[in-house]
N, C-alpha and C positions, 0 to 999 in steps of 0.2 A: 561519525554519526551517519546513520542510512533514510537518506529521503525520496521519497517517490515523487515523480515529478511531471506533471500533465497540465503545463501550461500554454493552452493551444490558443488561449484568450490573450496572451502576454503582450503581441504587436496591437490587440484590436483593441481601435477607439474606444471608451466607452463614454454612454450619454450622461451630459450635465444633469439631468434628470428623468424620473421615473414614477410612473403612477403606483398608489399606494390606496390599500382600502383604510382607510380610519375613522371607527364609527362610524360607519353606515356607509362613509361619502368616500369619491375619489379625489386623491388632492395629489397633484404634485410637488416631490421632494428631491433635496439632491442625492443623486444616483449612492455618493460614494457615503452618504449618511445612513441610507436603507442598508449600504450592504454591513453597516457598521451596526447599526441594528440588531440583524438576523446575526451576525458570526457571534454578538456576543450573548443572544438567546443561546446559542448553541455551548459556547463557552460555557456560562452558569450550570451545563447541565452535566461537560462532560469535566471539567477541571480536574476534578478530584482525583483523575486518573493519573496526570503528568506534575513533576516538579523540576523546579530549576530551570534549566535549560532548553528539558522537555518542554513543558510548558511555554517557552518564546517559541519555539515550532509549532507546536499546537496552535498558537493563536496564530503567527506567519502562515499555517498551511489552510487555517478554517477561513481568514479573509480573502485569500487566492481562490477556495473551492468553493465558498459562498457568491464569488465575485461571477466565476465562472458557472455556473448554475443557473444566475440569473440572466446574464447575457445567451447562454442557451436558451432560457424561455421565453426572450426578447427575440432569439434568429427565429423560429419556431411560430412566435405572436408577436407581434408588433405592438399588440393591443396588450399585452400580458401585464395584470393589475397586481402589484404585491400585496399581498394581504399579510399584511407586517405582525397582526398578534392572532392568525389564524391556526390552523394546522397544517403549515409549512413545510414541519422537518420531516414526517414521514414521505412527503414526496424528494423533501432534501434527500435523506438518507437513501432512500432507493434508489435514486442517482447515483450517488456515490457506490453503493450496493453493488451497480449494474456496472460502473467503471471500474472495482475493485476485485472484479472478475479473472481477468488474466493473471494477478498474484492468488487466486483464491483456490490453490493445488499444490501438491504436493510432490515430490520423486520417489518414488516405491524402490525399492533397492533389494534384489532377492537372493543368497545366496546359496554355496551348493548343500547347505546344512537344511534349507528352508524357510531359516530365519528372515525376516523382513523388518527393513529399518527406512524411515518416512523421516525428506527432510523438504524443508519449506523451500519452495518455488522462488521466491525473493530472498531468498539466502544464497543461491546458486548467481540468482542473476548480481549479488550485492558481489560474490566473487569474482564473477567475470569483468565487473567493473573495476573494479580493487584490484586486477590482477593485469588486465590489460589496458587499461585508461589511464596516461599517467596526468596529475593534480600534484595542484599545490597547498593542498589540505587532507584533511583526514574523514573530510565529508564527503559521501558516496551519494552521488544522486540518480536516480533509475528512469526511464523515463516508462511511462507506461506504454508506447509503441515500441519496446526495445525488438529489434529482429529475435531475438532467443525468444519472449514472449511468441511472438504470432511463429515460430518454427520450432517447436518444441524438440521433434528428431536432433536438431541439429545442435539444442542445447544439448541433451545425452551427448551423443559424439564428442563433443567441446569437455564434457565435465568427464567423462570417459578419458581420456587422454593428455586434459591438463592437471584433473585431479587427482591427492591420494587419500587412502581411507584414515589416515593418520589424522586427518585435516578434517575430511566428511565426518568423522566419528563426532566430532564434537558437538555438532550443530545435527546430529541423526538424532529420534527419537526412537526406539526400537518398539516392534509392536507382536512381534512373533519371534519367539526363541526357544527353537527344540533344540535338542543335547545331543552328540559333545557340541561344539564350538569349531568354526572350522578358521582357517588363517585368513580374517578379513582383507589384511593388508594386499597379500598378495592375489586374491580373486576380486576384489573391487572393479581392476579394468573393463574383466569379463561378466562381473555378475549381472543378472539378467536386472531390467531398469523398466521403468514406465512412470509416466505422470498422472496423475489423478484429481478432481478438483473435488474442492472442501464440498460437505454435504449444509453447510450455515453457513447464510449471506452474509459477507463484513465487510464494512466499510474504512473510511482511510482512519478513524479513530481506532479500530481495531489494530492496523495493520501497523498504525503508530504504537499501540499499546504493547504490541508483540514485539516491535523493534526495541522497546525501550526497556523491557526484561530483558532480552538478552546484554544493552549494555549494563543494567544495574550487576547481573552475573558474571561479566568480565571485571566489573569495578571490584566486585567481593574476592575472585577469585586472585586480584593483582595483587 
């Protein structure tokens, strides 16, 4: 299972409590109730997306990113009032939007034929983990400062000479294909490469949604 992982709140204290608008007035409530609140406004909305197992992720990653969100608008404001049945999630989601940034590209792959094949930026970096971090499970976690992220040159290089196209093929989505066909396998090293970032914001529901097709299609295909 591939999890993103951006828990920069994880050592910080958080407060017994936090002001809330309700009906009209400001009351204080306990901190870990509000965030309990908000993850599962969020929940009701996107559920229908994940099952199983998915779904205990979902809810584990929405009370971590709800938790963190709000303790950002506490570093921020001290004074910062939750308005618990307000219009919230569009500044949630933008958040999240603006942190979901560094996976939100792609690797361009071009070879001598012309064809072009686009593969997910968090596919690349789930390899580098999976390939050189050794675990004692089958869960990949990413962190969202991974040095590949903020040096992209150096991800190419890395996937240039650790990867082959046998592998990359699988997880490419092809988006240009003129005729004949030239021998993938062996110009992969050398084929010309670049990153590109998505043209639509997405957030960690997205990014969960994307990861979690690709396991239903390894389940189908096993």
């Amino acid at each position: 299972m591939l999890k993103v992982n951006n828990l920069k709140f994880i050592n910080e204290e958080c407060p017994e409590q936090v002001k809330v608008l309700f009906n009209k007035l400001k009351v204080d409530m306990p901190f870990e109730s509000v965030i309990s609140s908000l993850a599962h406004q969020i929940l009701s909305k996107n559920a229908f997306k994940f099952e199983g197992e998915q779904y205990y992720y979902f809810y584990e990653t929405t009370i971590i990113e709800v938790r963190e969100y709000i303790l950002e608008k506490l570093k921020q404001n001290s004074k910062f009032v939750v308005n618990l049945f307000g219009e919230w999630t569009k500044d949630f989601l933008d958040y999240q939007a603006e942190k979901s940034k560094p996976f939100s590209k792609d690797l361009i792959v071009t070879f001598s034929d012309g064809s072009e094949w686009s593969i997910k930026l968090i596919d690349l970096i789930a390899l580098v983990e999976d390939l050189q971090v050794d675990r004692d499970t089958e869960e990949i976690i990413i962190d969202t400062k991974h040095p590949y992220l903020e040096n992209e040159d150096a991800l190419i290089e890395w996937a240039s000479k650790k990867l082959d196209w046998n592998l990359l093929s699988e997880m490419a989505e092809e988006i240009k294909r003129p005729q004949p066909e030239p021998d993938y396998l062996k110009e992969w090293k050398d084929a010309s490469k670049k990153i590109v970032a998505w043209d639509d914001k997405v957030n960690m529901f997205d990014i969960i949604s994307l990861t979690s097709m690709h396991e239903s299609d390894d389940e189908d295909d096993s």
